[in-house]
C-alpha positions as a LaTeX table, in Angstrom:
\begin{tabular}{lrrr}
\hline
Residue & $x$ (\AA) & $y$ (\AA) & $z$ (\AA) \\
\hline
Unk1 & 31.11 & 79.40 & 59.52 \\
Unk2 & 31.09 & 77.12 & 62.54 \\
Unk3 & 32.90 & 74.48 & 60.52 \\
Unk4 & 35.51 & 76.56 & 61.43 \\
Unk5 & 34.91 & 77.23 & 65.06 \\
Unk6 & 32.28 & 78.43 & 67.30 \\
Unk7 & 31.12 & 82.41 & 67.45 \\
Unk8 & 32.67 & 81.98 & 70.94 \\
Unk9 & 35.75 & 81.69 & 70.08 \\
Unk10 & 35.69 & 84.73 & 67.25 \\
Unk11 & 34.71 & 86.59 & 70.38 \\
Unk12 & 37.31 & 85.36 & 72.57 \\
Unk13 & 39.86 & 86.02 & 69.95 \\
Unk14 & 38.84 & 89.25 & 69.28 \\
Unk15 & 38.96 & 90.15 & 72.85 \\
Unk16 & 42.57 & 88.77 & 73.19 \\
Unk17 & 44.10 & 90.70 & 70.46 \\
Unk18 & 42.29 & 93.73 & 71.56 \\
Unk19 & 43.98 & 93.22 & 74.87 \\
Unk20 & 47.33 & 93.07 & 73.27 \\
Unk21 & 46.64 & 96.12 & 71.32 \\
Unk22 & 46.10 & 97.91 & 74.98 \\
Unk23 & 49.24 & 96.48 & 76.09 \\
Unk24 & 50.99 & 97.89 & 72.99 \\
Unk25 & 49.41 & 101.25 & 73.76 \\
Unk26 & 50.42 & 101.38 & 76.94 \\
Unk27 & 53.91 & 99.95 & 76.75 \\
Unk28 & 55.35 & 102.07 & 74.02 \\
Unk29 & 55.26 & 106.18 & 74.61 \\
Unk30 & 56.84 & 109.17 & 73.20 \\
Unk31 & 59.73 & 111.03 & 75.54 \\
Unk32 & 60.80 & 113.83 & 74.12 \\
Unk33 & 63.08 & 112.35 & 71.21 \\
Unk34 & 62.88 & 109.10 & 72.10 \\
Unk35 & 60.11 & 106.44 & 72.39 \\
Unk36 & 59.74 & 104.36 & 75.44 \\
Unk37 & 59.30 & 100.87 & 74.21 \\
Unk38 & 58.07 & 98.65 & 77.26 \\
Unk39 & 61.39 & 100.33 & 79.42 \\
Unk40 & 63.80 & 100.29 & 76.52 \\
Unk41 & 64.70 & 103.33 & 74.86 \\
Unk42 & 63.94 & 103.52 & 70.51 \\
Unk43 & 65.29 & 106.36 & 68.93 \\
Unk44 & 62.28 & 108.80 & 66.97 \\
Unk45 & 62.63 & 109.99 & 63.78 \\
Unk46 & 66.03 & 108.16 & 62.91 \\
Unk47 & 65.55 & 107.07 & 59.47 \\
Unk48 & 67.74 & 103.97 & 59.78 \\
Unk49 & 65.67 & 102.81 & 62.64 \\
Unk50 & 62.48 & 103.24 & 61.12 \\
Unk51 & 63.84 & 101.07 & 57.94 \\
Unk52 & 64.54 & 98.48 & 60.40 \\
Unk53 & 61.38 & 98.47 & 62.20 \\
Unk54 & 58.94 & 98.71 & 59.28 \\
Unk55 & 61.46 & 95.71 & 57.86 \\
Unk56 & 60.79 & 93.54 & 60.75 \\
Unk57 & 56.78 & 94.83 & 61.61 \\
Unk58 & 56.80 & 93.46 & 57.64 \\
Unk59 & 58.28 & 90.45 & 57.79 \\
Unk60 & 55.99 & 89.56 & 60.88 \\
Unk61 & 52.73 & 90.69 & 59.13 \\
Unk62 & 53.80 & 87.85 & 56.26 \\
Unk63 & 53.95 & 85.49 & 58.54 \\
Unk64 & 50.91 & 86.10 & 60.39 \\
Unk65 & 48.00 & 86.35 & 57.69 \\
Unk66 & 48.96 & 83.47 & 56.00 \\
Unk67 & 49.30 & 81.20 & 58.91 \\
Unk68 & 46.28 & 82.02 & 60.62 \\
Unk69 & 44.43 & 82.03 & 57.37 \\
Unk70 & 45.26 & 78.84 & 56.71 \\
Unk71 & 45.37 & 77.00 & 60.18 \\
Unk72 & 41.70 & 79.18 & 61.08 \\
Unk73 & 40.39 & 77.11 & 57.84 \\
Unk74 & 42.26 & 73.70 & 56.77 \\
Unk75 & 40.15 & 71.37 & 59.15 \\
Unk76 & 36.59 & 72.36 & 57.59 \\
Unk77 & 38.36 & 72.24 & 53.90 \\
Unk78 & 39.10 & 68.95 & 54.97 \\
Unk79 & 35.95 & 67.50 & 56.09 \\
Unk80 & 34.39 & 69.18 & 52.72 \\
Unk81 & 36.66 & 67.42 & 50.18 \\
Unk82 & 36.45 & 64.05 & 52.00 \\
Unk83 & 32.63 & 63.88 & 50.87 \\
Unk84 & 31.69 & 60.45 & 49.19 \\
Unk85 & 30.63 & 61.68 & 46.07 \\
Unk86 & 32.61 & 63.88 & 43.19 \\
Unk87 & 30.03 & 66.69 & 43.22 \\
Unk88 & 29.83 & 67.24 & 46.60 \\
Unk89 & 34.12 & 67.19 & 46.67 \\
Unk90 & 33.82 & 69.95 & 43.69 \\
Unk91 & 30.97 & 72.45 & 45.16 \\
Unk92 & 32.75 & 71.70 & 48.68 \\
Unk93 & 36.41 & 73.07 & 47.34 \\
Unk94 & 34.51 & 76.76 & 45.88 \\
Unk95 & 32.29 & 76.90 & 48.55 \\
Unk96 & 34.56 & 75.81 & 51.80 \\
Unk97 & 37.92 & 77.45 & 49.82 \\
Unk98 & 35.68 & 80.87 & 49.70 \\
Unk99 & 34.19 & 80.25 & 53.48 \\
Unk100 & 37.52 & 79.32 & 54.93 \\
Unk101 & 39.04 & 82.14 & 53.44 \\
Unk102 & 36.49 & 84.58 & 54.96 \\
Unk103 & 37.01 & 83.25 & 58.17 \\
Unk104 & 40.60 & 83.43 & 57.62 \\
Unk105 & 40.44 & 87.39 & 56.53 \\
Unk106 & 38.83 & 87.92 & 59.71 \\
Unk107 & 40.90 & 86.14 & 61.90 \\
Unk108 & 43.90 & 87.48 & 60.51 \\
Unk109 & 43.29 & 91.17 & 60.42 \\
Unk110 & 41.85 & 91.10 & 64.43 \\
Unk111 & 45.35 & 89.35 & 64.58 \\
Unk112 & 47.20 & 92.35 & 62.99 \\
Unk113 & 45.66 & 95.56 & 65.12 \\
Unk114 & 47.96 & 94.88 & 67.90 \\
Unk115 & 50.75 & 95.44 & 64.78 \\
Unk116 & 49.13 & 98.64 & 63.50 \\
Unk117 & 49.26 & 100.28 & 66.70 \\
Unk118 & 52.88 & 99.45 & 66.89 \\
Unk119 & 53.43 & 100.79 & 64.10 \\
Unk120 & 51.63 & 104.34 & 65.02 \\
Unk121 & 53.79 & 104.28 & 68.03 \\
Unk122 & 57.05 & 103.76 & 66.13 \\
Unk123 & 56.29 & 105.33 & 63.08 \\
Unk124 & 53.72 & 107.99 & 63.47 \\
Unk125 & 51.24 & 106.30 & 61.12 \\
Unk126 & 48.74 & 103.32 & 61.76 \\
Unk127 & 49.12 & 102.04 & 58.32 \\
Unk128 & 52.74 & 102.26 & 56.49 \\
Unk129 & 52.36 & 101.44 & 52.97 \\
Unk130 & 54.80 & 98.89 & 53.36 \\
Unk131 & 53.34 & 97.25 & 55.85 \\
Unk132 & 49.46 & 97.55 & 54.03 \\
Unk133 & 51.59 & 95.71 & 50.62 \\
Unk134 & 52.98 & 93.18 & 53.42 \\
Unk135 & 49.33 & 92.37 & 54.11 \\
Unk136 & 48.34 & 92.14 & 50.75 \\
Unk137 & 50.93 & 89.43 & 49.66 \\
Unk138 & 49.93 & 87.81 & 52.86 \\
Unk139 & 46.52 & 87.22 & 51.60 \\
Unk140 & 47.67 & 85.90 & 49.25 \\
Unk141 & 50.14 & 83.03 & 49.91 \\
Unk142 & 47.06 & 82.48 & 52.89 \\
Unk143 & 44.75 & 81.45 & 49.65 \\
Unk144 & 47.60 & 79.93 & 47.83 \\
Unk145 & 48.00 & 77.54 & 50.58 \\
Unk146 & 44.86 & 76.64 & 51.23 \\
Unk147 & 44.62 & 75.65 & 47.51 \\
Unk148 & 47.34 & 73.90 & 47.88 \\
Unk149 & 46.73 & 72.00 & 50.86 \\
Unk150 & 43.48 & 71.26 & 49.30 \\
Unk151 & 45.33 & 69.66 & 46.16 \\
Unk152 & 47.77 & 67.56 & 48.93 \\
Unk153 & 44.64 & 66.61 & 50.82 \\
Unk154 & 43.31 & 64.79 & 47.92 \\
Unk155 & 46.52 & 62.88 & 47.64 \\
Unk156 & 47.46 & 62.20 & 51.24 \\
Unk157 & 43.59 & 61.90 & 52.18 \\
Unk158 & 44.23 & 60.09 & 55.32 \\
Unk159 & 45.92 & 63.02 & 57.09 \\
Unk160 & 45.45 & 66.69 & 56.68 \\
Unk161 & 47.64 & 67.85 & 58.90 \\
Unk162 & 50.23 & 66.40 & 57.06 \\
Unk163 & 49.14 & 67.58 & 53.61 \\
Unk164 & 49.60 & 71.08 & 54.89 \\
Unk165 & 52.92 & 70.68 & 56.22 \\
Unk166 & 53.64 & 69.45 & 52.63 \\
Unk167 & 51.99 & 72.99 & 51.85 \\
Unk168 & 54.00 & 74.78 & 53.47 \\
Unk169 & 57.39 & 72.36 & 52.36 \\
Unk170 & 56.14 & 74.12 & 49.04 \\
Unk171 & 56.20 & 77.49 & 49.61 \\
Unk172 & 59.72 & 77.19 & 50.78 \\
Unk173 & 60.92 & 75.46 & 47.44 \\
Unk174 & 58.93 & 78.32 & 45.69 \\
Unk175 & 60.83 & 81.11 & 47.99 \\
Unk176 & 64.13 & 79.32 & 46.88 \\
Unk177 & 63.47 & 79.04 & 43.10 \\
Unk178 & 63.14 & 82.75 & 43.19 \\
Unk179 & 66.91 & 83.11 & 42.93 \\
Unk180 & 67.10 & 80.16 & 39.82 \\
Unk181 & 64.67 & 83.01 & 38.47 \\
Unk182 & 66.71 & 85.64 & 38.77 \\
Unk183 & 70.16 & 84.25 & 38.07 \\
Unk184 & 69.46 & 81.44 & 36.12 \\
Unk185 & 71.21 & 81.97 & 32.90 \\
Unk186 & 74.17 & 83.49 & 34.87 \\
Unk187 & 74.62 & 80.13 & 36.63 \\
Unk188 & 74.04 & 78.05 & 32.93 \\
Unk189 & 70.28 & 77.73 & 32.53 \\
Unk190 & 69.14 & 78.38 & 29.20 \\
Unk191 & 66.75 & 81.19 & 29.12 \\
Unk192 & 63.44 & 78.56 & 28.13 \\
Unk193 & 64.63 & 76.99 & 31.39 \\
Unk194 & 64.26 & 80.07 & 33.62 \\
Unk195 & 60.92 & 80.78 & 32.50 \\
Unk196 & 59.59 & 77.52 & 33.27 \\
Unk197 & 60.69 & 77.70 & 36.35 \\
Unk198 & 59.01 & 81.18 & 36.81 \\
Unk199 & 55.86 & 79.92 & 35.68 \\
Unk200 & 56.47 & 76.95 & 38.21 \\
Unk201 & 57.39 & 79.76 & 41.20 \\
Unk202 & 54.12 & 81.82 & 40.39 \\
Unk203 & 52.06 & 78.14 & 40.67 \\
Unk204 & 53.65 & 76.92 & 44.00 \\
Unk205 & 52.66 & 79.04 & 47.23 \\
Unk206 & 54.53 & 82.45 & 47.07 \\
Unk207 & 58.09 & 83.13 & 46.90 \\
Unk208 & 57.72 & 86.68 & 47.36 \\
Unk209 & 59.10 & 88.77 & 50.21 \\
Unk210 & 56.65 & 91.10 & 51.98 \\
Unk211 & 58.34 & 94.43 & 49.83 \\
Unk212 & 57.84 & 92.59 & 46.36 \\
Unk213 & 55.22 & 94.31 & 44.66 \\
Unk214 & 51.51 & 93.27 & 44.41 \\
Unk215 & 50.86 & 91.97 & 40.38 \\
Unk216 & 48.01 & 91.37 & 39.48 \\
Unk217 & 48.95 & 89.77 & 36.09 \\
Unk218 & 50.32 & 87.29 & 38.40 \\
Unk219 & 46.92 & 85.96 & 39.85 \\
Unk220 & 45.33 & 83.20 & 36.49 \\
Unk221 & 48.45 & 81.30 & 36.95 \\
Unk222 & 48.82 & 81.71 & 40.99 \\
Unk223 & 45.73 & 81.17 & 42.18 \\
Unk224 & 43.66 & 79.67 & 38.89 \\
Unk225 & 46.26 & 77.22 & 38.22 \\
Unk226 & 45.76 & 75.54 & 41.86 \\
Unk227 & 42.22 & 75.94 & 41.83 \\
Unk228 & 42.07 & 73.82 & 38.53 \\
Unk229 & 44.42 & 71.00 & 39.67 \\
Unk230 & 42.63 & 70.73 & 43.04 \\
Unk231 & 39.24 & 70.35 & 40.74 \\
Unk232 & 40.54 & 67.56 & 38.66 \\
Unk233 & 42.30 & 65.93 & 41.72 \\
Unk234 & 38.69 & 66.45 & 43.07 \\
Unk235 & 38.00 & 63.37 & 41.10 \\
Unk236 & 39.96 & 60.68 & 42.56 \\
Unk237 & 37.78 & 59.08 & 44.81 \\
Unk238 & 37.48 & 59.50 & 48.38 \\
Unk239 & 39.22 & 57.56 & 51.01 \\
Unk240 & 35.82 & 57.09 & 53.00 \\
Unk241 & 34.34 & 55.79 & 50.16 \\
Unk242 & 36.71 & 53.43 & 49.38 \\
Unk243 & 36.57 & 51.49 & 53.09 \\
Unk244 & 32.81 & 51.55 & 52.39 \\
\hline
\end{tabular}
């Protein structure tokens, strides 16, 4: 796992987080009907204000898994599918994929507790369903992208950074085709045309929202599907060996 980063700084960012979660603590308390919220005053119970916080404690546990999952691991993908040979490229894309995913998971989640005990403040539970299905999805666009940056990194091999800004370029097309899914026809697509371009939204990095549900019939085509072009592309050879 240090292809990733040293045990030192695991620790350190453990440690940070779990200093934010004691600011959290401290800086939000019940008064009477209300809850303090670092001096500001956040009505309890109301059930309008608890849509709007779970809504926005959501939207901010999407964007955080999948970021850190993918930033924590795109460097050591990198430096496994630049090997010289195809076989090393192919065992390195399971093996580093799987690795920089774990290191991801961890990251993430240490990332989140500062969240959950925002949540018990302002909701009265740790773990809101909503918010559990918001990490969830955020898994897994965080394993969609590293699949696809993996796939962009065999393409634009002389910079990584920029194959996961492409990544990322994708998910946002993916989020936007969404809507050609659902009002396709109604706008003149013919009905073979919307479901290609389903099939094409469940390929690219997520389009969901963090209260779309989790399907699992979803996953050959949304994860497979990458991991199979990113094997073939695993083929073309390396830049590295190429100079040599």
């Amino acid at each position: 796992m240090d292809r990733f980063g040293s045990s030192r700084l695991r620790i350190v960012w453990a440690c940070v987080f779990l200093l934010l979660t004691g600011l959290v603590l401290a800086g939000i308390r019940s008064d009477g009907n209300n809850v303090l919220l670092f001096g500001g005053v956040w009505p309890k119970g109301d059930e309008t204000v608890n849509t709007y916080t779970t809504s926005n404690l959501g939207v901010l546990v999407y964007w955080v898994v999948p970021f850190v999952i993918l930033m924590g691991g795109f460097m050591g993908l990198a430096g496994a599918l630049g090997a010289s040979t195809f076989g090393e490229r192919l065992k390195g894309l399971f093996l580093v994929t799987g690795l920089a995913f774990s290191h991801g998971l961890f990251l993430s989640q240490v990332a989140l507790i500062p969240l959950w005990a925002a949540a018990w403040k302002l909701l009265g539970t740790p773990f809101p369903a909503e918010l559990l299905q918001a990490d969830l999805l955020g898994l897994l666009l965080g394993l969609q992208l590293l699949l696809w940056s993996a796939i962009l990194m065999r393409i634009v091999q002389s910079n990584a950074g920029l194959a996961v800004l492409l990544a990322f370029l994708l998910k946002e097309i993916g989020s936007k085709l969404v809507y050609v899914v659902d009002f396709g026809e109604q706008i003149g697509f013919s009905a073979g045309a919307v479901k290609a371009i389903n099939a094409l939204v469940h390929l690219l990095p997520s389009g969901q929202i963090p209260s779309d549900p989790f399907a699992l019939s979803a996953l050959p085509l949304s994860i497979g599907g990458p991991l199979v072009l990113a094997a073939l592309l695993c083929a073309l050879p390396s830049a590295k060996g190429k100079r040599a």
